[in-house]
SEVOLUM-875653 format. One line per field, with one value per residue: residue in one letter; x, z, y negated of N, C-alpha, C, CB in turn. Coordinates in Angstrom, 2 decimals, m for minus. Glycine has a CB too. Layout:
BEGIN
res A, ...
n_c1 X, ...
n_c3 Z, ...
n_c2 Y, ...
ca_c1 X, ...
ca_c3 Z, ...
ca_c2 Y, ...
c_c1 X, ...
c_c3 Z, ...
c_c2 Y, ...
cb_c1 X, ...
cb_c3 Z, ...
cb_c2 Y, ...
This chain:
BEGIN
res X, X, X, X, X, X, X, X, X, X, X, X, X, X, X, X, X, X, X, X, X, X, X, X, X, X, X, X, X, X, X, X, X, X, X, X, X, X, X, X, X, X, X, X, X, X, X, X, X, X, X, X, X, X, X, X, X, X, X, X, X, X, X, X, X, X, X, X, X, X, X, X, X, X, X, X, X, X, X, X, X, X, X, X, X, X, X, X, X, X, X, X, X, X, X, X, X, X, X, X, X, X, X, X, X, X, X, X, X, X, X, X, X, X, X, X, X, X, X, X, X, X, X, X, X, X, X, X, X, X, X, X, X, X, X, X
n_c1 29.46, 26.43, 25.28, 25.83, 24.34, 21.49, 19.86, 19.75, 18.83, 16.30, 14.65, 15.10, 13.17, 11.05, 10.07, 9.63, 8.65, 6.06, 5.94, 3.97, 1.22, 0.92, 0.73, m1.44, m3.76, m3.94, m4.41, m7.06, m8.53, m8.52, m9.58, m12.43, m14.83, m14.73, m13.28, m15.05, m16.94, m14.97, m14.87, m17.31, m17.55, m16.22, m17.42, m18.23, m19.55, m21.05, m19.39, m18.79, m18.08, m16.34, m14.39, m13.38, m12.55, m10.02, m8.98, m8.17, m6.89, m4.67, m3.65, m3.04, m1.93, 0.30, 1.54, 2.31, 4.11, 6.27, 7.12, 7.38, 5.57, 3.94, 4.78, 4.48, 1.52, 0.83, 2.19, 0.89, m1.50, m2.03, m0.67, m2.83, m4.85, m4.28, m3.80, m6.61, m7.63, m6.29, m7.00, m9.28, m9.09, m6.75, m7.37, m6.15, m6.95, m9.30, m9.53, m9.08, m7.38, m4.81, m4.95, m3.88, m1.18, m0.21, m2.22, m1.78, 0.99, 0.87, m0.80, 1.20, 3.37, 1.67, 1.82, 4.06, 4.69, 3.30, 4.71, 6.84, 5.64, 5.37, 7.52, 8.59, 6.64, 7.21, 9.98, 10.31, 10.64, 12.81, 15.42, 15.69, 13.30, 9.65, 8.69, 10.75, 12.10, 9.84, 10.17, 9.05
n_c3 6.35, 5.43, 6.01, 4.28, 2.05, 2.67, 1.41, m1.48, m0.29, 0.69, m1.20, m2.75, m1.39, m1.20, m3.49, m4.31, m2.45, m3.53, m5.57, m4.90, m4.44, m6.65, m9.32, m8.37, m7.96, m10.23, m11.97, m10.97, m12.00, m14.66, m15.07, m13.47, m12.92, m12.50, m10.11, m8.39, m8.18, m7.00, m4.84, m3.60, m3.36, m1.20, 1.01, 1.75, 2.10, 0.41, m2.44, m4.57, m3.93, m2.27, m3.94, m5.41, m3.67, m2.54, m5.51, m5.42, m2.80, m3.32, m6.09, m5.54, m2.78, m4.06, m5.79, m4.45, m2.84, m4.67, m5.37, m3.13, m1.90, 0.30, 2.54, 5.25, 5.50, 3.19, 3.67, 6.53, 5.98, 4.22, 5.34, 7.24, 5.23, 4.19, 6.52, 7.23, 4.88, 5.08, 6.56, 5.57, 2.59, 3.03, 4.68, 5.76, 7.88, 6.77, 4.69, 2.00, 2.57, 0.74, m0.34, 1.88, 2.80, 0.97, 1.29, 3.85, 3.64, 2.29, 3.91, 5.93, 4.71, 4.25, 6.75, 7.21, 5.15, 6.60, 8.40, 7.06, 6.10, 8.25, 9.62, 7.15, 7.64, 10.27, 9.84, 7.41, 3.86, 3.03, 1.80, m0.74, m1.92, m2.69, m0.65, 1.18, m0.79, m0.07, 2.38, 4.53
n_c2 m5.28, m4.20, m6.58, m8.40, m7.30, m7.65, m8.73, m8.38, m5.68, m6.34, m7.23, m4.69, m3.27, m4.54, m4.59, m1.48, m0.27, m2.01, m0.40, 2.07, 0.83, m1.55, 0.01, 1.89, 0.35, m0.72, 1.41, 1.86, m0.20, 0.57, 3.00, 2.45, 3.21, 6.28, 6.20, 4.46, 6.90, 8.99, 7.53, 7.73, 10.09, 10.90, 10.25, 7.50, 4.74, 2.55, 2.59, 1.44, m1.25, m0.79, 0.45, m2.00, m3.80, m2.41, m2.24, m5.39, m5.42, m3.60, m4.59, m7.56, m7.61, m5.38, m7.14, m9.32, m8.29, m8.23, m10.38, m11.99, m12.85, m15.06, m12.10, m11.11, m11.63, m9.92, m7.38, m6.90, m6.42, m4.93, m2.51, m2.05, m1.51, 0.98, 2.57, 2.61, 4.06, 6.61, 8.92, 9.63, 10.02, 11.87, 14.05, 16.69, 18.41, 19.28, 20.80, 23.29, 26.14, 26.41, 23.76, 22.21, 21.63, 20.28, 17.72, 17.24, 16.17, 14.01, 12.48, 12.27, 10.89, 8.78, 7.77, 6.64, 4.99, 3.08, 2.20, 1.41, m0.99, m1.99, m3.19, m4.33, m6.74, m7.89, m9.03, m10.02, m10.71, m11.50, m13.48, m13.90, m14.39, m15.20, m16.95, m17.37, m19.69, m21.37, m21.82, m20.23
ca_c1 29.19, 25.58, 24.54, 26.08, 23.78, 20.30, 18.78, 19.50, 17.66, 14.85, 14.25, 14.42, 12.41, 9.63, 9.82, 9.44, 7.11, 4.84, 5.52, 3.15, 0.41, 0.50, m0.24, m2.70, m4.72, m3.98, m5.28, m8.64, m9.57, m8.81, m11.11, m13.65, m15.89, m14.59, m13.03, m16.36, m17.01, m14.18, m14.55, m18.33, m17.74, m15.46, m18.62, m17.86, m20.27, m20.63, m18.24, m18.34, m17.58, m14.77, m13.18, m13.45, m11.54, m9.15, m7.99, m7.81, m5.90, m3.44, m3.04, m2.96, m0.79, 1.86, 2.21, 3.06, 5.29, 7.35, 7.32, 7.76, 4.80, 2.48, 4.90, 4.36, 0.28, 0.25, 2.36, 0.03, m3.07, m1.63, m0.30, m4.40, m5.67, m3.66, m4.25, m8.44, m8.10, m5.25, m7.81, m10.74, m8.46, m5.69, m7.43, m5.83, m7.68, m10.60, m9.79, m8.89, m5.62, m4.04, m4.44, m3.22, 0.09, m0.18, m2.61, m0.93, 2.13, 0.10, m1.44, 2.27, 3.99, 0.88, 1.96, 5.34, 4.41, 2.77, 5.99, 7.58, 4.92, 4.82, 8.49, 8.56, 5.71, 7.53, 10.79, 9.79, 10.76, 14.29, 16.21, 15.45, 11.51, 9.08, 8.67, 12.03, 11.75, 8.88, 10.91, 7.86
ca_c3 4.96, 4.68, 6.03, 2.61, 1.32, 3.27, 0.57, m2.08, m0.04, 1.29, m2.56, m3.55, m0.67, m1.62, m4.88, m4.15, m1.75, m4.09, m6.51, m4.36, m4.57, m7.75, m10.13, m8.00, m7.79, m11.88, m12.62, m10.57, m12.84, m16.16, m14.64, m12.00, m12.45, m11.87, m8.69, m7.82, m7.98, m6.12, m3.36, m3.05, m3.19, 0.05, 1.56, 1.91, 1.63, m0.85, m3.19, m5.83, m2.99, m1.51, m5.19, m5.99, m2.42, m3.19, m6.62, m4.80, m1.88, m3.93, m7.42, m4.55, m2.27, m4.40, m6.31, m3.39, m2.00, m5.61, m5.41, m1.57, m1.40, 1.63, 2.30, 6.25, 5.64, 2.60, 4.50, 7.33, 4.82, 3.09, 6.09, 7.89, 4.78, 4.19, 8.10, 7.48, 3.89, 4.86, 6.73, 4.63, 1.20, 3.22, 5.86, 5.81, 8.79, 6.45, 3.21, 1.49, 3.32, m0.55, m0.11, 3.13, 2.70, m0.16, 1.77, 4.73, 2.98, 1.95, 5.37, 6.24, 3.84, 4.36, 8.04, 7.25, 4.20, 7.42, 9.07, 6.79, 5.76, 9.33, 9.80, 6.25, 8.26, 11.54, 9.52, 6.44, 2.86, 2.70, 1.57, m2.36, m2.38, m2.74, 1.05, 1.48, m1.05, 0.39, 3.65, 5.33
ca_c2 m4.98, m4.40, m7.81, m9.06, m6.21, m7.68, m9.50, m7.48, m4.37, m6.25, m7.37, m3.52, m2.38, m5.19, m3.85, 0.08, m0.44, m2.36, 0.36, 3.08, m0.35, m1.90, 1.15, 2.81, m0.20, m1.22, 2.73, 1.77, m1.08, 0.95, 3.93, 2.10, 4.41, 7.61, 5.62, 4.67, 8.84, 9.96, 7.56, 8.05, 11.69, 10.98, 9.71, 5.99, 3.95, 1.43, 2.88, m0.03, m2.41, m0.49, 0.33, m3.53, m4.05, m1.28, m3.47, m6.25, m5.06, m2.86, m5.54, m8.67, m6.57, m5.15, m8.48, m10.60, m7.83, m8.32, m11.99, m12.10, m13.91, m14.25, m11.17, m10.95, m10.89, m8.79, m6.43, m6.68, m6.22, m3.44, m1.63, m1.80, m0.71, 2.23, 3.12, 3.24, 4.79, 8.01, 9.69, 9.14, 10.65, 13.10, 14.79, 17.57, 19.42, 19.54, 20.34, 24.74, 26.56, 26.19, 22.39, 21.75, 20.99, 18.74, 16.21, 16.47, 15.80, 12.91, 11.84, 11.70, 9.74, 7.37, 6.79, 6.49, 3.72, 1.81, 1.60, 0.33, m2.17, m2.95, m3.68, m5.66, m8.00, m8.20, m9.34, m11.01, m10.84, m12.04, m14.95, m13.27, m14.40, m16.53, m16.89, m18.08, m20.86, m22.59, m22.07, m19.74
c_c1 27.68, 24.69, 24.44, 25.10, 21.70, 18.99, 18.55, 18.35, 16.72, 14.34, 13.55, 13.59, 10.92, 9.36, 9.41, 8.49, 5.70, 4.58, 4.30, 1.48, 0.06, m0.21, m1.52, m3.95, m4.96, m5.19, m6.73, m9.32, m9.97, m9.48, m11.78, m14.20, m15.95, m13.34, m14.08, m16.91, m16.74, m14.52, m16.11, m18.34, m16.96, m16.22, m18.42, m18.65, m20.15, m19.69, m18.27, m17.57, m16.36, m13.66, m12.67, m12.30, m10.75, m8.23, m7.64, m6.93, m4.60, m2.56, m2.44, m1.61, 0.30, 2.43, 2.92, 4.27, 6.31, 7.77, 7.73, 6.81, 3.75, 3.07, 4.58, 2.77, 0.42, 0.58, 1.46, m1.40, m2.90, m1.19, m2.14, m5.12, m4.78, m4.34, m5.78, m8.65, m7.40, m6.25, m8.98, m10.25, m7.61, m6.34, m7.34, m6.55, m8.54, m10.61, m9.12, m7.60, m4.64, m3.87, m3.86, m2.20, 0.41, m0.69, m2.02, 0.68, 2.23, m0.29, 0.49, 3.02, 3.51, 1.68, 3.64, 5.90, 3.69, 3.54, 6.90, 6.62, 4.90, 6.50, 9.19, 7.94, 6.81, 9.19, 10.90, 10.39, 12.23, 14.59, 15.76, 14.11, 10.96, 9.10, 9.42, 12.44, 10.65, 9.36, 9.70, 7.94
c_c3 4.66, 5.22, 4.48, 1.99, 1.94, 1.98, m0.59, m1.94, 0.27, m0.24, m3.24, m2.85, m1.00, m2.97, m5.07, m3.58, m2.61, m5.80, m6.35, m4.94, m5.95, m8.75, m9.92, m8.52, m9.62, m12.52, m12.40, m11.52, m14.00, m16.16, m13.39, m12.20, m12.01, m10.86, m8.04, m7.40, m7.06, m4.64, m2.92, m2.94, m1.73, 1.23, 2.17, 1.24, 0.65, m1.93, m4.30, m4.64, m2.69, m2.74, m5.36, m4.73, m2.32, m3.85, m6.06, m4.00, m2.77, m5.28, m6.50, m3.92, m2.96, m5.40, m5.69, m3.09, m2.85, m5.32, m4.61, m1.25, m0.30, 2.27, 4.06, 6.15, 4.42, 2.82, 5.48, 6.70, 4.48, 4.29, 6.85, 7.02, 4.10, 5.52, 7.59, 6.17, 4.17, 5.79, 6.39, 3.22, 1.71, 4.48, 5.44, 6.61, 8.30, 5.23, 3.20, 2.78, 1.79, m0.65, 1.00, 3.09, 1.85, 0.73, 3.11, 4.64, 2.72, 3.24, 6.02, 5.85, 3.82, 5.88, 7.97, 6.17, 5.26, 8.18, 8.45, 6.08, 7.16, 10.04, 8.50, 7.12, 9.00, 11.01, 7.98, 5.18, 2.48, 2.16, m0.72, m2.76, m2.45, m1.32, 1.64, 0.79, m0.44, 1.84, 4.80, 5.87
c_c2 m4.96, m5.59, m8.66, m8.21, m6.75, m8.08, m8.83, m6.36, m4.54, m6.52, m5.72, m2.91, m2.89, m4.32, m2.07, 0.01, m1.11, m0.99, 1.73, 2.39, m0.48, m0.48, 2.10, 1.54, m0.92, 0.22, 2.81, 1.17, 0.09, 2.79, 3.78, 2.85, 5.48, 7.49, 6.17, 6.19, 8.98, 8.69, 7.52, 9.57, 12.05, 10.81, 8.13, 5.34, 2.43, 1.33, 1.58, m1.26, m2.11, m0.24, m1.09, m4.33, m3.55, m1.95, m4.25, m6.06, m4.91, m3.76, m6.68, m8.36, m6.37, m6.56, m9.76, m9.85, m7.94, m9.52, m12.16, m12.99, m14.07, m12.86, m10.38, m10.70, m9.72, m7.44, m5.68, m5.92, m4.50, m2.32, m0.86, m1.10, 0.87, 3.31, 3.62, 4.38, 6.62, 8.63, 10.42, 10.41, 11.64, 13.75, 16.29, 19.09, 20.01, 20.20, 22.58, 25.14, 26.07, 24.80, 21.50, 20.92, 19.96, 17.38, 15.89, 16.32, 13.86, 11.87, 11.39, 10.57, 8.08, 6.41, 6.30, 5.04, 2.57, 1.38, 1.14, m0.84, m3.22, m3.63, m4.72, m7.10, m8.26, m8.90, m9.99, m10.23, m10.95, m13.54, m14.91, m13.54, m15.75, m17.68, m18.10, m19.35, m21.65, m22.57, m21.60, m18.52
cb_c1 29.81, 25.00, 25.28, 27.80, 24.74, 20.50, 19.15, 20.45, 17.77, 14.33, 15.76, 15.25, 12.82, 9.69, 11.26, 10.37, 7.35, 5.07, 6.77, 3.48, 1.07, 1.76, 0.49, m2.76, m4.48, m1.78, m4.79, m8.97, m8.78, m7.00, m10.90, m14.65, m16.44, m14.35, m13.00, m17.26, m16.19, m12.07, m13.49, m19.36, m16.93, m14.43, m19.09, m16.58, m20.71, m20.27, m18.33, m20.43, m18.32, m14.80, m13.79, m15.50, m11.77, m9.85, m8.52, m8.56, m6.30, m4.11, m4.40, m4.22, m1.20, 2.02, 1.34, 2.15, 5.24, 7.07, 6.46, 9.28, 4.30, 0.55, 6.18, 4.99, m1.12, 0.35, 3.12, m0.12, m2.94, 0.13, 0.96, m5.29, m6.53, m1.96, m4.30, m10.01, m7.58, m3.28, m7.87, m10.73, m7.58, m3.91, m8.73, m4.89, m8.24, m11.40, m8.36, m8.29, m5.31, m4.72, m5.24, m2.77, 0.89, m1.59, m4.24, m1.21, 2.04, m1.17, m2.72, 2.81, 3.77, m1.18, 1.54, 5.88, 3.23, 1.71, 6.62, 8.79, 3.36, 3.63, 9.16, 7.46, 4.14, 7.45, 11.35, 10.34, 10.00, 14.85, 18.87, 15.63, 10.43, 7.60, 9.47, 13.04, 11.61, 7.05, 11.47, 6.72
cb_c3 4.60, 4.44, 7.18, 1.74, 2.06, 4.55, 0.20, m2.04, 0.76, 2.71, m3.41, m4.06, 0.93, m1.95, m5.64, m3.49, m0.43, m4.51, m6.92, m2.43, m4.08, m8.32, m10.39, m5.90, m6.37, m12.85, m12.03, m9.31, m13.60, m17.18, m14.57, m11.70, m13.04, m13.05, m8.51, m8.82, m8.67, m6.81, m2.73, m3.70, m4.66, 0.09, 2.71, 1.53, 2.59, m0.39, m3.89, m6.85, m1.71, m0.37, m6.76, m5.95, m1.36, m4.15, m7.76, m4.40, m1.07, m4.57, m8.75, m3.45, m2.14, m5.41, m6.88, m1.72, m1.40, m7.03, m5.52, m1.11, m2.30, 0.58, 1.44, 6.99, 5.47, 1.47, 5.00, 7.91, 2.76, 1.67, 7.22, 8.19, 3.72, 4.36, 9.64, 7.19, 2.38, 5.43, 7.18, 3.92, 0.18, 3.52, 6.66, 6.06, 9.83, 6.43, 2.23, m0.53, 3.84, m1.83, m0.38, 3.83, 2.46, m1.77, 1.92, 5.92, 1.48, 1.28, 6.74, 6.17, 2.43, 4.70, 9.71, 6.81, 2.73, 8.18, 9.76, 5.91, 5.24, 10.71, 10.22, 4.82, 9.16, 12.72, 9.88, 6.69, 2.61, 1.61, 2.31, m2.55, m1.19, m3.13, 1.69, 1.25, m2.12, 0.19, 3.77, 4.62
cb_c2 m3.64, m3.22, m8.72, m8.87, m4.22, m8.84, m10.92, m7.15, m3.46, m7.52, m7.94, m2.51, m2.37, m7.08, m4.09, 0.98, m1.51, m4.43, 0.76, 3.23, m1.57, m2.66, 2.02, 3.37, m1.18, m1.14, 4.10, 1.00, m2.72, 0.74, 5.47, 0.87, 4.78, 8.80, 4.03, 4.09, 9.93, 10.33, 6.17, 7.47, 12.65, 10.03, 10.75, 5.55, 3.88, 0.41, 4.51, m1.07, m2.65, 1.17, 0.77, m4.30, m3.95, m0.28, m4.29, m6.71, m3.73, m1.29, m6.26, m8.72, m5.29, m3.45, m9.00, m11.12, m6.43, m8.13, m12.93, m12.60, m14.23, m13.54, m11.16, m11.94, m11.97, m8.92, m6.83, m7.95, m7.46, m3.77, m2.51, m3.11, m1.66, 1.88, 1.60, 1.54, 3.88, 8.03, 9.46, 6.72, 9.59, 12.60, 14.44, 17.08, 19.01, 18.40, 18.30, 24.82, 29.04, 26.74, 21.84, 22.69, 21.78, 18.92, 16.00, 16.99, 16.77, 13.49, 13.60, 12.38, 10.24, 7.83, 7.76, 8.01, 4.19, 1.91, 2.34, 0.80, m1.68, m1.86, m2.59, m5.30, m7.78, m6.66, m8.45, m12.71, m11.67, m11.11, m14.68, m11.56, m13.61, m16.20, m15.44, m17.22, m20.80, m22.36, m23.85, m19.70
């Protein structure tokens, strides 16, 4: 039964999964600047650079993972930059006792959004994508 069910769920999983993606990285453009802020206030250098790579990643990223396009790298992409940013934005170890649990709520969910980004890669897109039309 849920083999008949594969394409369907890898469709809604592309699709959920790019829903974490797309809006974060749409909300950057329509306030870069008080991006730029928060992630120079994280101490990351070059904050215009890394917001501007951010959009890109996350608009790039969750648009292939709808389409199924490129869906094995943008998986890959999107899983690496998750990995360097969830320490950077949820470190938990560092942050009030009253916020604790929120970011490492956060720091979790991140590693748990890289397993399944990293088992999208390692198994593709489905028969439902772009992917699968160009036969890739």
């Amino acid at each position: 039964m849920l083999t008949s069910l594969q394409n369907p769920l890898a469709l809604a999983g592309r699709i959920l999964m790019a829903f974490l993606f797309l809006p974060a990285g749409l909300s950057k453009i329509g306030g870069f600047a008080g991006t730029v802020g928060y992630i120079a206030a994280q101490g990351v250098p070059m904050a215009a650079a890394a917001a501007a790579i951010a959009v890109l990643v996350e608009v790039g990223g969750g648009l292939a993972l709808i389409a199924g396009f490129g869906t094995r790298w943008a998986a890959l992409i999107l899983a690496g930059f998750t990995l360097v940013i969830t320490p950077i934005f949820h470190a938990f170890w560092g942050v009030p006792a009253d916020m604790v649990m929120l970011q490492q709520t956060m720091f979790f969910k991140n590693i748990a959004v890289i397993g399944g980004l990293l088992v999208l890669a390692a198994h593709g897109a489905g028969a439902w994508s772009m992917d699968a039309k160009r036969g890739t």
